[in-house]
N, C-alpha and C positions, 0 to 999 in steps of 0.2 A: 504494500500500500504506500503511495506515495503520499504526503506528507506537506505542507509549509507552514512560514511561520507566521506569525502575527505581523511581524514588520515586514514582512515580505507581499501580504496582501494590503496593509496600509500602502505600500508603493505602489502596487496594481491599484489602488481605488485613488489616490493622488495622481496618480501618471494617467485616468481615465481611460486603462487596460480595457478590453472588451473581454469579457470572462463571466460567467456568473457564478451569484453567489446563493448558496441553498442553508437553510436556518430549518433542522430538523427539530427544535424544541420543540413544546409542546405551548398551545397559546398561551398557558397563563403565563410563563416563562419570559415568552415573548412582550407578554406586559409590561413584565420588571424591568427590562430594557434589549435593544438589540442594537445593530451594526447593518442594516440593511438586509439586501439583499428578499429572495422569494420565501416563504413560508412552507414547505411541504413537511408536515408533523411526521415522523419516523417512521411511525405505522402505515403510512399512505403513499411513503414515496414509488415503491414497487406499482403501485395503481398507477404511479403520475408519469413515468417515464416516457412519454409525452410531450412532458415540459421539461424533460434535460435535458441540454445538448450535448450531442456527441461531437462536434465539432469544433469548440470552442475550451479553456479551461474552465472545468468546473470545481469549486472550490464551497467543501461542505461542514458544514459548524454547528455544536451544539453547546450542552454547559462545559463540557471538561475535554471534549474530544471521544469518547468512550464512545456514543453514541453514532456521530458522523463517520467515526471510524467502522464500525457496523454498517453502518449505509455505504461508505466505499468500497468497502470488500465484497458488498452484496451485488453492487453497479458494476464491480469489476468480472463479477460471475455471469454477468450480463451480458458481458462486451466490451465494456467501457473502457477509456485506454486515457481517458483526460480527464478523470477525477482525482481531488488532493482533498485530503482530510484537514482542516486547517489544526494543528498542533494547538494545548492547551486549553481550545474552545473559544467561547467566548471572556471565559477567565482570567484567562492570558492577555484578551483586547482589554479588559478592562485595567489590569495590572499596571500591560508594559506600555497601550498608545493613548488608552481614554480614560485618565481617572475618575472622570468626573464618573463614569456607568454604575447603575447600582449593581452590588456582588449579592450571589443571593448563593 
């Protein structure tokens, strides 16, 4: 499973990279705060594959990585060849580039 890091997708989202980004929390989650990107809850994304692109880099995030990292390996079972689990989660965005995000 390939892998990046939090400062690595902050440069993709400052340098206005064409990539997308996929936020498998779960909504309430998503309340507490987020970093963009599409919404597909973890339990659903095998339904949405649809809405990934295989062409483009896909880069997938949840609280700590544990999760997204499930979703990658599962896309990669698929076919997939341009998914990256963003390292740390969104934990890590909130640590190392946004302090201001709630940690929850």
């Amino acid at each position: 499973m390939k892998e990046i890091s939090v400062s690595e997708l902050k440069t993709l989202k400052d340098t206005n990279s064409d990539f997308q980004l996929i936020d498998v929390r779960e909504q309430h989650e998503v309340d507490i705060c987020e970093i963009g990107g599409e919404h597909i809850v973890m339990g659903e994304v095998m339904d949405n594959l649809d809405k990934i692109s295989k062409t483009k880099q896909v880069i997938v995030h949840c609280r700590s990585g544990a999760r997204s990292g499930a979703i990658c390996k599962a896309l990669e079972a698929k076919g997939y060849t341009n998914v990256y689990n963003l390292k740390g989660g969104i934990i890590a965005w909130a640590n190392e580039v946004d302090t201001t995000l709630a940690k929850y």
